[in-house]
N, C-alpha and C positions, 0 to 999 in steps of 0.2 A: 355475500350471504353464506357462502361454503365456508370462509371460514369463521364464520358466525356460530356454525351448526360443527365443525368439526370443534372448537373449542369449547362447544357445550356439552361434545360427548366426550371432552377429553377427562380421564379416568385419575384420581388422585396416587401418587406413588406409593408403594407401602416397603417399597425397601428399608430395612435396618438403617438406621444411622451409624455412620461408619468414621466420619472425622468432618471436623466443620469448614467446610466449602464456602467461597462466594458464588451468591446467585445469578444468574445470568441476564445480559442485559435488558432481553425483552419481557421477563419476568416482570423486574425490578420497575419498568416502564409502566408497566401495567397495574401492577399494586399500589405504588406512588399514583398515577393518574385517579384511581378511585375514590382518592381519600380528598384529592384536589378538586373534584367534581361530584356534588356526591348530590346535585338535583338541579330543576331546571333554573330555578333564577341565579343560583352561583356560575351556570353556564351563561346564563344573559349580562351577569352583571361584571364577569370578568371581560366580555367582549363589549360593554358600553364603558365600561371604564378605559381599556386600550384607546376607546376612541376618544373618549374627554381628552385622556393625558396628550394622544396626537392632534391636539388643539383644535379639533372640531367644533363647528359653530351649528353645528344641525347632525342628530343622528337620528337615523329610523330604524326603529327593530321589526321584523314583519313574522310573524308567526303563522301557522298554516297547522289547524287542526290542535289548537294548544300547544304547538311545538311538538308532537308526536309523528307529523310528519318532517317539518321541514324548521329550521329558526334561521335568519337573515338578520343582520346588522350592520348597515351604511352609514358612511361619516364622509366628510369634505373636510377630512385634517390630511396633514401634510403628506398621506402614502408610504410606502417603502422604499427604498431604493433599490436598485434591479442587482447589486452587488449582497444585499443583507437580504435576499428573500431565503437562502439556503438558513440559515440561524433563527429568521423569523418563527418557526418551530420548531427549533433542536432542545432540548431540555434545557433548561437555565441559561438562556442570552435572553440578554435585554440591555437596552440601551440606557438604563434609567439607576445604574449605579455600576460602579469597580469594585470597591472596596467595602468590607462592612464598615468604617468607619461609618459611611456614606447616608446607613441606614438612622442615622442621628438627625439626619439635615434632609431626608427624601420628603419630597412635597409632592410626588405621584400617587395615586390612585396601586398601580401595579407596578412591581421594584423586584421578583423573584426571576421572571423569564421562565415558569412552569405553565402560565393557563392554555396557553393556544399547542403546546406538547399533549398537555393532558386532554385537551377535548379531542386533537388528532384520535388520541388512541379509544375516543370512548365514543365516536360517531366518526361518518363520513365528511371529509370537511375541501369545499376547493376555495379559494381564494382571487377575488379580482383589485388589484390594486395600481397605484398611478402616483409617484413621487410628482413632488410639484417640479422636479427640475427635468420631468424625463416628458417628452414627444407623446409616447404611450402608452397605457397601461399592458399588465399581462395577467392572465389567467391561469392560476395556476393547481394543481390537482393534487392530494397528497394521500401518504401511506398511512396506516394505522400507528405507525412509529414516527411520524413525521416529516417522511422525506420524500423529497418533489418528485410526480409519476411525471407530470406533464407541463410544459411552460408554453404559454401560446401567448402571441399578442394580441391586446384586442384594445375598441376603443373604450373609453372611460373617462370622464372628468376627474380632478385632482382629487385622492381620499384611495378609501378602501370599503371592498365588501367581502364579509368572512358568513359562508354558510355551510350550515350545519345540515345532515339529515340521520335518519336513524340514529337518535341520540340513546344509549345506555344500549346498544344491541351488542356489545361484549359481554357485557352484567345479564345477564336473564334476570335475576334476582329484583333490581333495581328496576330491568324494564318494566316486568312485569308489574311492580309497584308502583311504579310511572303512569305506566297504562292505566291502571285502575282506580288513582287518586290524579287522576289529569288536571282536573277544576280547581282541588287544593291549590295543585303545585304551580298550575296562575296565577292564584290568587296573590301567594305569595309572592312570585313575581313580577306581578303587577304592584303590590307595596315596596318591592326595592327601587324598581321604576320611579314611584312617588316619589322615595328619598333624594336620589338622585336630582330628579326635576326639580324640587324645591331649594337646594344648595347650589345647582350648578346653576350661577348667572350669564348671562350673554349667551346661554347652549340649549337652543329649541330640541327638546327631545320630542317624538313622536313613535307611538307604539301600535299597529292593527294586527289584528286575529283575522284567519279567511276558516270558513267553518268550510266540512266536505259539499256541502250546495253550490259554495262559490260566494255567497255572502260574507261582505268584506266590513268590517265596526271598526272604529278607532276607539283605541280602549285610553291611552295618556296623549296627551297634546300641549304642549307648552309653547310659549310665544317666542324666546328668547329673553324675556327681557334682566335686565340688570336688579332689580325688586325682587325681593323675597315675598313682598305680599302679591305681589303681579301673578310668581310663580303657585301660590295660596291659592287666589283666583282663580288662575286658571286649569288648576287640578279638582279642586272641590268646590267649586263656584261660591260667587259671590256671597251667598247668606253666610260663608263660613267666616270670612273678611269681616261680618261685620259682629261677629261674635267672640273675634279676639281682642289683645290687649299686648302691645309691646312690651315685653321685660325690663323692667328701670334696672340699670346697671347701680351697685350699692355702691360700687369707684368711685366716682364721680359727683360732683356738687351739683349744684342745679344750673350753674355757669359753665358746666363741662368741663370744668378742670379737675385733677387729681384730688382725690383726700387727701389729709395730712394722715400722714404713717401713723403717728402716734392716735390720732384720734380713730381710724380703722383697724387700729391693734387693742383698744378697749375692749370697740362695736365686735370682731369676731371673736376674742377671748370670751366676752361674756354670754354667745352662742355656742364655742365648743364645751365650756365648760373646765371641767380640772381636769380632764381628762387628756388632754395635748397642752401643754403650753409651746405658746407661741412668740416668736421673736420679731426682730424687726427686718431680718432677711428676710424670711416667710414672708411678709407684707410684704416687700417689695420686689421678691418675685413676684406674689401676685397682681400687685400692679401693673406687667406686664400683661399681664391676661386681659380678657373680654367677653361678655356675656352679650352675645344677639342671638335673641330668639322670640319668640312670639307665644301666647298661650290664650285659653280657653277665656273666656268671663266668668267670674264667680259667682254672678248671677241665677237662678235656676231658669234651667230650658236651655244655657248657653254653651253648656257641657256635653257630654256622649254616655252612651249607656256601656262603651267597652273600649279598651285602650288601643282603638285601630288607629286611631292619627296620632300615634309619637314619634316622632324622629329626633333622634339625638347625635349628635356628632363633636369630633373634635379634630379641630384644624381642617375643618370644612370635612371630615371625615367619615360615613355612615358609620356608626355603630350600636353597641349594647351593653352600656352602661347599668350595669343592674343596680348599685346603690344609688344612684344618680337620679335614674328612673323611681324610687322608690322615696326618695328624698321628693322629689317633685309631686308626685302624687299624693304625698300625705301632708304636703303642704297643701296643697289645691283642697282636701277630702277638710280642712279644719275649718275652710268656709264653705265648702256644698259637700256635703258627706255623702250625698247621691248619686254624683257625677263623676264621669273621668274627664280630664282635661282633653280638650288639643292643644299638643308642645309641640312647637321647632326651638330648639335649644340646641347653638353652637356654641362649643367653648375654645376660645383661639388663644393660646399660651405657646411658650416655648416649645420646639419641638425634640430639645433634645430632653424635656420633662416626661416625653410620652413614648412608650415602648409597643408598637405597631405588630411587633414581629412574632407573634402568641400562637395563632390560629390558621390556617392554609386562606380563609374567607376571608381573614383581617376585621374581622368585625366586635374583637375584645381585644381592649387594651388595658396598657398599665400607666397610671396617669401619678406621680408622683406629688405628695400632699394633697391625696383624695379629700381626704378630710376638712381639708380648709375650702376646700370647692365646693365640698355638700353646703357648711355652713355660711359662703359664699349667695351661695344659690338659694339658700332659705331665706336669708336677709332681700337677695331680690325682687322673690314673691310675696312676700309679707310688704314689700314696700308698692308693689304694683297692684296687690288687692285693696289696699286701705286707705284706695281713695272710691273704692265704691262703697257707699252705702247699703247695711245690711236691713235691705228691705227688701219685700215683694211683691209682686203685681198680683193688684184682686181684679179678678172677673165679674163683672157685673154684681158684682153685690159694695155696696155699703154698709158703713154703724149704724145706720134708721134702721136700714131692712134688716139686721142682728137682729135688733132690739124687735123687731116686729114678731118676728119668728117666735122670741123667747115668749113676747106678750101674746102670742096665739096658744103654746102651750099652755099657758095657765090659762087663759080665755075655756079651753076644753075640757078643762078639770069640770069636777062636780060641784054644785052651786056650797053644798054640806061642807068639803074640803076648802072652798075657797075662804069662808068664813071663818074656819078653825085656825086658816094660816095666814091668815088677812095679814098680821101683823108681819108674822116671817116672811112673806112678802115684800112688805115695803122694805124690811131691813137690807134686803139681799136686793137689790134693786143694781146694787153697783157690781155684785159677784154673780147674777145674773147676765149683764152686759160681757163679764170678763168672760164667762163661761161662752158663750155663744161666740165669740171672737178667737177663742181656742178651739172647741171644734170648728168651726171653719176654716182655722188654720187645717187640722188636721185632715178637714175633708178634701182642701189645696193638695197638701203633700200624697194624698194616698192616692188621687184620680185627677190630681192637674186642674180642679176646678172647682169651685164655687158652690155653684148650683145643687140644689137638692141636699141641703147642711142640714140636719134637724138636731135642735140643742138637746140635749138628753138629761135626764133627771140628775141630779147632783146626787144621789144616792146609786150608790153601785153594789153590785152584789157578785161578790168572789164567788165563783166553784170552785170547792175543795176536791182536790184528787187525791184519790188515795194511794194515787202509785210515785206520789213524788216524797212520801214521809220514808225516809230512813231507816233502815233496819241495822241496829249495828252492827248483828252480828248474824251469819249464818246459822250457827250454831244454837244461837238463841229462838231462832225465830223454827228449826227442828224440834227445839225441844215442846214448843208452843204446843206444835200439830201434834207431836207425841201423846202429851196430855190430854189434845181433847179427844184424838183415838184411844184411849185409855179409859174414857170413862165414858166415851160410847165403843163398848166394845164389841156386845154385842150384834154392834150396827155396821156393817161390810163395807155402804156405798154411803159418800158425800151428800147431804143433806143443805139443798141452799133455795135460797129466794127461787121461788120460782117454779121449781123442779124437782120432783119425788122419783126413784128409780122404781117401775114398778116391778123390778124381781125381789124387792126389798123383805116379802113374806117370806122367800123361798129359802133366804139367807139365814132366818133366822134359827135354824134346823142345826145344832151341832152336836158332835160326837162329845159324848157326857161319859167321864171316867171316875167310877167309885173308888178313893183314893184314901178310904177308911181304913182299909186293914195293908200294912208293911212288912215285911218282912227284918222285923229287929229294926236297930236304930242304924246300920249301917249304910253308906250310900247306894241311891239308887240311881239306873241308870237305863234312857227309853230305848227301847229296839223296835223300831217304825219297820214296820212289814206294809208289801203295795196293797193290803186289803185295808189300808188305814189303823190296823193292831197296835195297840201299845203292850210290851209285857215288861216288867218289871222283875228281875231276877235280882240275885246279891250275887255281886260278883268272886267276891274269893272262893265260892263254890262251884263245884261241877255239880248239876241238877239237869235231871232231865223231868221234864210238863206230861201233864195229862190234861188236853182239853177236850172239855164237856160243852158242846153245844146245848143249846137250846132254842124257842122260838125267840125268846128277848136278851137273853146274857150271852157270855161264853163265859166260861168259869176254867179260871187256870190250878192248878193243884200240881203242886211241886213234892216230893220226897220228902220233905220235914212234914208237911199235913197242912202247911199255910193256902191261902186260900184268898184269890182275886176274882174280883169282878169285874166284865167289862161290859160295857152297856153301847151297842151297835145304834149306828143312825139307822133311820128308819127311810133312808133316801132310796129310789131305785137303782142309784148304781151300785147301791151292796144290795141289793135283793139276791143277786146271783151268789155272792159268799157266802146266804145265809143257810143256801140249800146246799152247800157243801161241807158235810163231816168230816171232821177228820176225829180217827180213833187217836193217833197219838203223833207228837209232833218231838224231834231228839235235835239238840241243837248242845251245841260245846263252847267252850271258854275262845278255842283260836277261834268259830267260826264268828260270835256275836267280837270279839277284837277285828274280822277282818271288816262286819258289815259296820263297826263305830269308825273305825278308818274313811270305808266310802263314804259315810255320814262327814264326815270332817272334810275331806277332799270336797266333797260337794260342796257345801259350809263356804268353804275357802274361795272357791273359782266364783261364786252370786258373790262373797263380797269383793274379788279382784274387776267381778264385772261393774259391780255398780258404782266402785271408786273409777274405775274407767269414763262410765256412763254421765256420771257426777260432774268431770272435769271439763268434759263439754260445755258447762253453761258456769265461768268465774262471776259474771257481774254479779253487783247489787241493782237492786232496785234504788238510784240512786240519779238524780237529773246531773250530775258530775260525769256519772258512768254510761250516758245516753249512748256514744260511741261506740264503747266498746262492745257494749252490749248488742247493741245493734249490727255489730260487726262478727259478733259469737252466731247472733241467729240466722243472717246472711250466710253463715258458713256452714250451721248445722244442719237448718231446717232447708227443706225444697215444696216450689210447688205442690208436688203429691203429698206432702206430708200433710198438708189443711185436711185434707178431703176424709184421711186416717183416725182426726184429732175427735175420740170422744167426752162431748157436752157432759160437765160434769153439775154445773147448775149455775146461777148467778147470783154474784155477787153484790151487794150493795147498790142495787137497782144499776148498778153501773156498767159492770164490770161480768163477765163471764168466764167462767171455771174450765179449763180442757185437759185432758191430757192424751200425751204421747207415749204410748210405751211404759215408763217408769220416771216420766218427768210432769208436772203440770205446770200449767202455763196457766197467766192471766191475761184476759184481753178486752181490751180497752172498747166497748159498744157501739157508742158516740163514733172514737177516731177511726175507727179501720170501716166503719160503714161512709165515711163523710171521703178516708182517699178511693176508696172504691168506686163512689158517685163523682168526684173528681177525677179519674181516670177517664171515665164514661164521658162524660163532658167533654175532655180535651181529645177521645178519637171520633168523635160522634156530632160534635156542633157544630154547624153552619152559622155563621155569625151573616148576618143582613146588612148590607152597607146604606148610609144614608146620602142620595146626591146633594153635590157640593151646587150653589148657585151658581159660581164662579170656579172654572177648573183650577187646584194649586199646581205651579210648577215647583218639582221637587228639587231640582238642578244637585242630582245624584253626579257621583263621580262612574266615568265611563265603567267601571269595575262592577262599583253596584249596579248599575244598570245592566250588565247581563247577567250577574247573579238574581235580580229580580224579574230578567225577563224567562229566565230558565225555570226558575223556579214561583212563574205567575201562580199558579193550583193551589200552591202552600197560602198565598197571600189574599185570594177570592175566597178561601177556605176560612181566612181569617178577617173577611169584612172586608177588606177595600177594592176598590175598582177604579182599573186606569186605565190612561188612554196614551198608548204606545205609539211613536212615528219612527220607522225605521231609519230615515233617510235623512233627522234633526242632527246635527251637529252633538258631539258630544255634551253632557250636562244637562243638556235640553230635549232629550230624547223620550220623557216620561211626562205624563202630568196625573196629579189627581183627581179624579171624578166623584170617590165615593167613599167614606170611612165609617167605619162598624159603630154601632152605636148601642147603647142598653141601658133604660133610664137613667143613674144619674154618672155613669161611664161614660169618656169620651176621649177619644184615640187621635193621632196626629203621626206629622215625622215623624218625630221619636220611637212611637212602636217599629215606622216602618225600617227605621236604623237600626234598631236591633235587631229586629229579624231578620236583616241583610244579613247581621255580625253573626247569627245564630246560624246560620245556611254554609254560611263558609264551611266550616267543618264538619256540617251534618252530614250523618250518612245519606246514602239515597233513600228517597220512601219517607224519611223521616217527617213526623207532624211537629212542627214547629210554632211554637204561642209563644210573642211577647208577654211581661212578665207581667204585665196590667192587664191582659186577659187572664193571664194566671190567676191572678190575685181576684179575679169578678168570680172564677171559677169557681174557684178555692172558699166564696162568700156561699156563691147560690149551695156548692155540697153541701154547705156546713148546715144551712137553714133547713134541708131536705134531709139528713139524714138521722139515723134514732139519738132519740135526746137520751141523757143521762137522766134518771127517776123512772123511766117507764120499765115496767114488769114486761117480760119477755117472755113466748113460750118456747118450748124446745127446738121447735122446727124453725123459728126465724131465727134463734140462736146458730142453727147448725148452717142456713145459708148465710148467713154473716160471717161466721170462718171458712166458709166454701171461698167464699167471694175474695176473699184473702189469696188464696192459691189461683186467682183468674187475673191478676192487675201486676204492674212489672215491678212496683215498687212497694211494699205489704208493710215497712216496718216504721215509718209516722205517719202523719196525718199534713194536707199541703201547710199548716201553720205548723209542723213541727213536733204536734204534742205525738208520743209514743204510741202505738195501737199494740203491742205484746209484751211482755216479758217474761220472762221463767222465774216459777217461786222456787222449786225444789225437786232434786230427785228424791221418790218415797224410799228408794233403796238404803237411805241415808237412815232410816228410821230402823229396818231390818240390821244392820250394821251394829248401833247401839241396843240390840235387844242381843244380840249377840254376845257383843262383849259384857253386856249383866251379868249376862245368865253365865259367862265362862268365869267373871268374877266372884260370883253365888258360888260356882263349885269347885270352888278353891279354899 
């Protein structure tokens, strides 16, 4: 630990560079190990692989504290030799190649001879090991650079054991992030584990966690056996076995023997397209290759709600395949568009086709004629789906009971209606039937069930929004507002549904200038004084004013005898100007030049500002531009801004008017009330679980089972109730007692597999709802909050955009629809009055 702590206070160099040096070697040690070990399952998985490749027929990994304290990994493969333990960690030795030729033909797991260097230098690490050919094993201790403190003999059966403690206390950095996402970094560990167990045949892997109590789980357990679906079973128990479907290799006849070339250079030509042409070398490389793996039913309910069970490999190999992955998936998605698969999909080809040597983790490769694999692999599941039948299992309902339901509807009608439509009736007797068998479908797909279907009128009626019509042009739709402030001009405030300002009398008071008599025809020009003055002089001349107060004018008189009028508001912030005289006022040609200047200058910076102001908000009002838009007001607007935003009136019974500053916005009644009440919903509900007559056992994988035992609160929170046995065998450790239920809603596995999927990476604290609570949530808001046509008064306007600034997410609605948009800065208006009037005086 000193030198834990002296390397953390060690200080970075700031000497000048002075000529280029090599690095030194324990530097070099230390920067390489980082990049080679950069979390905890790459440390698990580099030390279960050593032990595959050392032909072990049983490994157990033993974790203690998430691996924050301590990680172990035992094997019964062939040991060390007591001659090779000094190289067993020296940097790059390994027995598992010479030459890079060699890297063309390696069938190991690990081929560099960096992992057990690098974990040397990134944790405490001593090692006990036993060659099959030696009497006894030995014990041995090691440095942060690799090299043996201590060598003791002790006893041991044939294998090794390599343990690890204080993992990443070199890195503070990394610990620290270790520490703090511990459960992540299981998680994921616990899914290479999976990988592993499911490829490796004949090699029982076994995985326990000891938490600081002392309680000891087995988190993976494999049998050994030679089966891939054995290894299935025994990872994700048995219901998962029975919801796959082996991958038909397109190779091969139904006799098991090869295609003809020529006839499998058609079938894939006319899957890649013009895009590659292919030969007949191509096919008969691929001939060489093979396709085993295993996948999902395309069935509905037979799938998953998230891509946690893929595994993909090549030449028995874990990896990550992204187009591979994505070819799979969007084949599986053309017969269940709602499900993710489970894939084990090995691809065993040539191995000097595949370039291994990419990544420090080895988990991306380069697979030569990717392309004929993808199209490969389409052709297999297109031929493994299309022997199922695309149909679906009804729940308790029947075509009588359609038919009843629809005949109950009209049964309720009014005696007067039924007579009117007697005839449309009988007509529709058959589009009747179809109707009712459509919704039901859709009442299937939305809530997984049957029950509670009501056929609905064949007449629908659209809501018209008005915020998804088109504006082509900004420009256009300024000059709109222009005009209608133009011809209410003398009206200050926004007049809408709903909503009268009442200082609207007070506004209507303005300075009135008699503008009858000019001085000659030549230009004039205003001189704004801060008492509100306008005086109008002719500028080629120098004049000096005589003003005449009185109780209602001021009367200007200039040197030539001419003679203005101006006529004062009668407001009380000029009452005080009016009792001030002035006998004479002397003003000059530079001074009224220097104060048209500041008039300009000012002029200049309100329109630098509001082209500023303006740029903030690009979108249209435009369902194309939902994004971005949405992205503009995430970035401008904040919480506190609602609370700022004054109610300018409503809109179209709809919609209400705000504005910010010099911007207004429209906002949608309906949507931003309905995510509001849906926010409220998902921190606030206690969902009621219904008992099961019969407890289900859920035969979770050891993984989710303490992701759900950790995280029980979230899932009581969310309707269901279980009944935990600590001491059950992995799989069998859970059962169900009790699921959420809400008239015609009703919950199963499924929810609770996704919510496992959703926990993984949620933060702590976090309220988690599967997506079919979501979706009941997102119904009841909707039904509960303000409808579009109601008149609105000010104050439930003002707590409706309150409520906007209280919920985390303010900018749709849970279906999607928009709750705000920006029409315009009015600055924009000011701008164009501007440039008039400079173009007027020109």
């Amino acid at each position: 630990m000193e030198d834990t702590n002296d390397f953390a206070r060690t200080s970075p160099t700031n000497e000048d560079s002075k000529s280029i040096k090599s690095i030194s070697k324990d530097n070099i040690h230390r920067i390489c190990s980082g990049q080679v070990i950069v979390s905890l399952s790459i440390a698990v998985k580099e030390l279960v692989e050593n032990s595959i490749d050392a032909g072990a027929t049983s490994v157990e990994v033993k974790l203690i504290e998430h691996g924050m304290e301590s990680i172990e990994v035992s094997d019964n493969g062939c040991g060390v030799e007591e001659n090779s333990l000094e190289g067993m960690t020296a940097k790059y030795h390994t027995s598992k190649l010479r030459e890079f030729a060699d890297l063309q033909s390696v069938a190991t797991f690990g081929f560099r001879g960096e992992a057990l260097s690098s974990l040397c230098a990134l944790a405490n690490m001593y090692i006990v090991t036993r060659h099959k050919s030696a009497d006894v094993g030995y014990k041995i201790e090691l440095d942060h650079e690799g090299r043996i403190t201590s060598r003791t003999p002790c006893a041991r059966s044939v294998g090794t054991t390599v343990t690890l403690t204080n993992i990443f206390e070199k890195l503070p950095v990394r610990r620290r992030a270790f520490v703090k996402n511990v459960k992540k970094e299981f998680s994921q560990m616990c899914q290479i584990l999976q990988a592993y167990g499911l490829v490796c045949k004949g090699v029982r892997i076994k995985c326990t966690n000891q938490s600081a109590k002392g309680n000891k789980s087995v988190v993976i357990q494999t049998q050994g056996s030679n089966e891939v679906a054995s290894n299935i079973s025994a990872i994700f128990g048995s219901r998962q076995i029975n919801d796959i479907l082996e991958i038909k290799s397109p190779l091969r006849t139904t006799n098991g023997d090869n295609k003809d070339v020529d006839v499998l250079l058609q079938e894939l030509q006319e899957d890649v397209g013009e895009t590659m042409c292919l030969t007949r070398e191509d096919i008969e490389q691929l001939l060489c290759s093979e396709l085993e793996g295993y996948i999902s039913s395309c069935s509905h309910g037979s799938g998953r709600s998230s891509k946690d069970r893929q595994f993909f490999y090549v030449n028995s190999r874990p990896c990550d395949p992204k187009n591979i992955s994505k070819v799979v998936n969007e084949c599986y998605h053309r017969f269940n568009p709602h499900q993710f698969p489970f894939v084990y999909l090995n691809i065993i080809t040539n191995r000097e086709s595949v370039d291994v040597n990419l990544t420090p983790d080895k988990r991306q490769l380069h697979i030569n004629n990717e392309k004929i694999l993808t199209a490969l692999i389409k052709k297999a599941l297109s031929a493994t789906f299309q022997s199922i039948p695309s149909t679906f299992k009804m729940q308790n309902t029947t075509i009588t009971s359609m038919l009843g339901m629809a005949q109950k509807d009209i049964k309720n009608e009014s005696p007067e209606k039924i007579n009117n439509n007697n005839e449309d009736i009988e007509n529709d007797i058959y589009s009747t039937s179809t109707q009712a068998f459509s919704q039901v479908l859709s009442q299937w797909k939305r809530t997984g069930d049957t029950e509670g279907a009501v056929v609905s009128s064949t007449k629908t009626c659209k809501r018209k929004c008005p915020e998804t019509k088109e504006i082509s042009t900004r420009t256009l739709k300024m000059l709109k507002i222009q005009e209608y402030l133009e011809k209410n001009e003398p009206v200050q405030t926004l007049e809408a549904h709903g909503y009268k300002s009442e200082s609207e009398d007070d506004e209507n008071e303005k300075l009135e200038i008699d503008r009858e008599k000019r001085i000659g025809d030549s230009p004039i020009q205003p001189i704004k004084t801060d008492q509100n003055l306008q005086m109008y002089t002719k500028t080629p001349e120098v004049v000096r004013n005589h003003v005449e107060v009185s109780n209602d004018d001021v009367h200007i008189k200039s040197n030539s005898g001419m003679e203005e009028t101006v006529v004062l508001d009668e407001s009380d912030s000029e009452n005080d100007f009016k009792r001030i005289i002035c006998n004479e006022m002397k003003i000059s040609i530079s001074e009224i030049d220097t104060m048209l200047q500041q008039e300009i200058q000012i002029e200049q910076d309100m329109q630098q500002k509001a082209k500023l102001e303006r740029l903030r908000f690009k979108s249209e009002i435009n369902p194309r531009q939902n994004k971005t838009a949405e992205a503009e007001l995430q970035k401008e607007i904040s919480k506190s801004h609602f609370a700022r935003m004054e109610i300018l009136g409503q809109f179209n019974l709809g919609f209400i008017i705000t504005r910010l500053d010099t911007d207004l916005f429209i906002v949608d009644q309906h949507a931003t009330d309905e995510k509001y009440n849906f926010e409220t919903l998902q921190k606030t509900t206690q969902l009621y679980h219904q008992p099961l007559a019969v407890p289900q056992t859920l035969e979770l994988t050891a993984v989710n089972e303490m992701i759900l035992i950790d995280h029980l609160a979230v899932f009581e929170k969310n309707g269901f109730k279980f009944d935990i046995h600590q001491d059950a065998p992995p799989t069998k450790k859970i059962r169900l007692l009790g699921k959420p239920f809400s008239k015609n809603w009703e919950f199963g596995k499924e929810d609770i597999d996704e919510l496992i999927f959703m926990l993984q990476d949620a933060p702590e604290g976090t309220i988690c709802r599967p997506s079919r609570i979501r979706a009941m949530f997102a119904s009841r808001a909707c039904r509960k909050s303000v409808m579009i046509g109601t008149a609105l008064k000010k104050s439930t306007m003002e707590m409706l955009v309150k409520h906007m600034g209280e919920i985390e997410q303010p900018w749709n609605c849970p279906h999607g629809r928009p709750t705000m948009r920006h029409l315009i800065n009015y600055a924009l208006l000011k701008d164009n009055e501007v440039g008039d009037n400079s173009t007027k005086a020109k």
